[in-house]
C-alpha positions in Angstrom: 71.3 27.8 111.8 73.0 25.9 114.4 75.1 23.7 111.3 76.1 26.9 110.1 77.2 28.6 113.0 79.3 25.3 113.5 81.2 25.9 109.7 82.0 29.4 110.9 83.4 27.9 114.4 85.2 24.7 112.5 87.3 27.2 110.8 88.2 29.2 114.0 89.6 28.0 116.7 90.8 29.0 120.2 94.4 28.3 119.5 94.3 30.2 116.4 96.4 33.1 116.7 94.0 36.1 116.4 90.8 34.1 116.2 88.1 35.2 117.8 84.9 33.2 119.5 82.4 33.7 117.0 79.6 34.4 119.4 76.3 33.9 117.9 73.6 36.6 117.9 70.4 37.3 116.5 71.5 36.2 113.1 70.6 32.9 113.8 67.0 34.5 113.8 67.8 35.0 110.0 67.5 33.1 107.1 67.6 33.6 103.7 64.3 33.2 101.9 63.5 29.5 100.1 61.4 31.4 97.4 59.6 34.7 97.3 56.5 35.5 95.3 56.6 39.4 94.9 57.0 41.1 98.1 56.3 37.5 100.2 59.1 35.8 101.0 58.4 31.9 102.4 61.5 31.5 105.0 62.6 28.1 106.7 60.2 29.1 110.2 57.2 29.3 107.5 58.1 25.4 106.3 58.7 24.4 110.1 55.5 25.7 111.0 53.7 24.3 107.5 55.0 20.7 108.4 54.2 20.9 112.2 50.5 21.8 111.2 51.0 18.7 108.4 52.5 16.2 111.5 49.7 17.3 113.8 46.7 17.0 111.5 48.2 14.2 110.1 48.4 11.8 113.1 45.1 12.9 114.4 43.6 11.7 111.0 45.6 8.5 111.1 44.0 8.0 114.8 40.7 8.6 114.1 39.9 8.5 110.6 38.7 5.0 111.2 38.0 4.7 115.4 37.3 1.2 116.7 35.7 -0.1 119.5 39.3 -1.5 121.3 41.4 1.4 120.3 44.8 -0.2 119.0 48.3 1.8 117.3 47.8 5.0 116.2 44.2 5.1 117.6 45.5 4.5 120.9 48.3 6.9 121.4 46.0 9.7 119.9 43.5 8.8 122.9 45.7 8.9 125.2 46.8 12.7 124.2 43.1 13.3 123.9 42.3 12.2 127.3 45.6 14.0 128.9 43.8 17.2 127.6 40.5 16.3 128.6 41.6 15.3 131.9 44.1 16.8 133.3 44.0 20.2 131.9 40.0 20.6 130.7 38.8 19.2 133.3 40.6 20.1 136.0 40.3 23.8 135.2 36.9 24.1 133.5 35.1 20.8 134.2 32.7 19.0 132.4 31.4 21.7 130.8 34.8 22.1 128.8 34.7 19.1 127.2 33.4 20.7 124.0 36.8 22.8 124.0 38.7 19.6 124.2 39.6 19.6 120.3 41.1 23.3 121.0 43.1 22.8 123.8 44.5 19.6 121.9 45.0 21.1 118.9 47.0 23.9 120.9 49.0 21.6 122.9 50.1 19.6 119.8 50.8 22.3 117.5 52.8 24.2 120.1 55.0 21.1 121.3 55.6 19.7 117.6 57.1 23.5 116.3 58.9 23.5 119.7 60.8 20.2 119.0 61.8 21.0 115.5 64.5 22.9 118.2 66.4 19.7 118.4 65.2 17.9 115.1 68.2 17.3 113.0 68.1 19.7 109.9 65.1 21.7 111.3 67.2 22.7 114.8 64.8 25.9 114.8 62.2 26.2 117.6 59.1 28.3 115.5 58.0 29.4 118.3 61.1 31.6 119.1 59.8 33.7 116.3 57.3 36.1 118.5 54.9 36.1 115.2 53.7 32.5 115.7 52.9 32.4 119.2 51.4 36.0 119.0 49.1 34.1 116.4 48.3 31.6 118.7 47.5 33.9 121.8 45.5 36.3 119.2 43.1 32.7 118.5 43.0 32.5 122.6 42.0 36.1 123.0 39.7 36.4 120.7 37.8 32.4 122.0 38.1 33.7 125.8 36.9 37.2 125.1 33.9 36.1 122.3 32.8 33.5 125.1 32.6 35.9 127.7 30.4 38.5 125.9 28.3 35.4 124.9 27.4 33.8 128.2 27.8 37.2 130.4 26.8 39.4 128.1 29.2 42.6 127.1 28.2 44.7 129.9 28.0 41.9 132.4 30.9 40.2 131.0 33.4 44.0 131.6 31.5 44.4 134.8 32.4 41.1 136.3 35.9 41.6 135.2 36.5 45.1 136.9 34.2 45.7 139.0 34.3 42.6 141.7 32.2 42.7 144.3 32.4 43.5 148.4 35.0 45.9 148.0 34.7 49.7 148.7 33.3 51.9 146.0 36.8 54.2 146.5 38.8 51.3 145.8 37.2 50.6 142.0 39.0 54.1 140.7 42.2 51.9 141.2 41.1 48.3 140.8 39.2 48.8 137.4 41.4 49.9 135.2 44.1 47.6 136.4 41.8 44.4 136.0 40.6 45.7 132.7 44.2 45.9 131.3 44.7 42.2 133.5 42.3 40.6 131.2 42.4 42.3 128.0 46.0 43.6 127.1 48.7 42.2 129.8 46.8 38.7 129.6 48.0 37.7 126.0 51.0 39.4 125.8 52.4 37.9 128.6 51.1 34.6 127.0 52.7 34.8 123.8 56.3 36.5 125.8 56.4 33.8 128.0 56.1 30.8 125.4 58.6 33.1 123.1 61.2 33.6 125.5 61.4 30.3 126.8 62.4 29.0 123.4 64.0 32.0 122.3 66.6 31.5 125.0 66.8 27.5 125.3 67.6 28.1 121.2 70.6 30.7 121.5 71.8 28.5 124.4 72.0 25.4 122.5 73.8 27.2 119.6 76.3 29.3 122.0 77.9 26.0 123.5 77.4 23.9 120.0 79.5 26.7 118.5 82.0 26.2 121.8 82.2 22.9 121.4 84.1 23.3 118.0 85.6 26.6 118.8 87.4 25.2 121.8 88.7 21.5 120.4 92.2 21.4 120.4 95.1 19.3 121.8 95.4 18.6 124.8 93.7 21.0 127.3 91.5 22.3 124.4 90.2 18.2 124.3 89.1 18.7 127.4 87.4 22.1 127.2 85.8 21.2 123.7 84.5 17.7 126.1 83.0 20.4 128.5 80.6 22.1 126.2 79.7 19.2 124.4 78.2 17.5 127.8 76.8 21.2 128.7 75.2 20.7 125.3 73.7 17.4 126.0 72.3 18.5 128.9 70.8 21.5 127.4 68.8 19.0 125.0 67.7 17.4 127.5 66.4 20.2 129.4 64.7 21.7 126.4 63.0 18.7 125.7 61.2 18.9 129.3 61.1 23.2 128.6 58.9 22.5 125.4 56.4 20.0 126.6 56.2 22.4 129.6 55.6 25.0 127.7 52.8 23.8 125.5 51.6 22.2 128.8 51.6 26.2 130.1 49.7 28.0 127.2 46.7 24.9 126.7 46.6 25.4 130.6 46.4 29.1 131.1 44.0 29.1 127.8 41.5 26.5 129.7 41.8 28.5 132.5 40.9 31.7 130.5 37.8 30.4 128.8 36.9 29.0 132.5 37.0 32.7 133.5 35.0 33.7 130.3 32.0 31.0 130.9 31.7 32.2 134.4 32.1 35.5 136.0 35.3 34.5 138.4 33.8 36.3 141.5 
């Protein structure tokens, strides 16, 4: 979408007399579908999504298919994201007794940051995840782990009791608390999981387009050189930034998920 949006800007420019800045909108959320079978339609964010599952399952299987002893290529960068994971997110929020949720929180992690870089992958330049479908897909896998493992080791009563009714605090003030801590933990929890990853790359996407779009729009002589030069840094440093926004961001969701079956394991209070 951002090459297109560039065509339409090549062919208008700020000099033009009665040329417009063709400002994109949410019609760079659009696209045209590759093939449809009846009433399904497979789109470009369904192929993005498709290969980022192929990329991630792929180099995990190269990595381990075959482990040795003295870990070497593949092997070794696939332990080193294992033991990120492990350590600095597992770990660190659950403890050793979240090491069997390891392969989850990596597979999240992974899966999230790969179909957040196709942002800036030449030809893919679509972040998936700036469709609200695929991280809502995502959260609804979370929800459903977090909210299975607290019935398990709480129990369902226990496990809704813990949540809203915490205890040393006066009886009057559970009328309040309860139903907000219920709606905490079961509604506002993964919506605000799947919002937060979506607008981050919903915005850092329709950013990098805007000034791409600029950058042509404005290139003209003289002055218009100069303004044209302008966006085209802005643009580089936008990259950049995104780049650190989308490994954040996958860093966020496998942390707040780990922190969410940590809650589920254990009553919090």
């Amino acid at each position: 979408m951002v090459a297109a949006d560039v065509q339409l800007a090549s062919s208008c420019h700020l000099f033009d007399p009665g040329c417009g800045f063709p400002s994109p909108g949410l019609n760079i959320y659009e696209f045209k579908p590759i093939f449809s079978i009846g009433s399904f339609d497979f789109t470009k964010p369904m192929l993005l999504c498709l290969i980022s599952v192929l990329i991630v399952v792929g180099f995990f299987w190269s990595a381990f298919a075959k482990p040795k002893m003295v870990p070497r290529g593949m092997q070794n960068v696939g332990e080193l994201g294992y033991l990120f994971v492990r350590d600095q997110i597992s770990r660190e929020t659950i403890g050793k007794k979240g090491d069997k949720f390891v392969p989850f929180l990596v597979s999240i992690f992974f899966f999230v940051w790969i179909m957040n870089l196709m942002s800036i992958i030449p030809l893919a330049q679509f972040p998936v995840t700036s469709r609200i479908a695929y991280p809502a897909s995502i959260v609804g896998m979370v929800w459903l782990t977090y909210m299975y493992l607290g019935i398990k080791h709480q129990g369902f009563v226990g496990y809704f009791k813990n949540m809203m009714f915490p205890p040393g605090l006066p009886k009057w003030l559970y009328f309040l608390l309860a139903p907000i801590e219920f709606l905490s933990n079961v509604i506002v929890r993964p919506f605000t999981l799947a919002v937060r990853l979506f607008a981050n790359m919903f915005a850092g996407h329709m950013l990098i387009v805007t000034f791409s779009v600029a950058t042509w729009y404005l290139l003209g002589p003289t002055i218009g050189a100069l303004y044209s030069a302008t966006s085209f840094i802005v643009v580089v440093a936008l990259v950049a930034f995104e780049l650190l926004i989308q490994g954040l961001q996958a860093y966020i969701i496998t942390l707040l998920t780990a922190s969410y079956i940590s809650s589920s394991l254990e009553a919090e209070h």
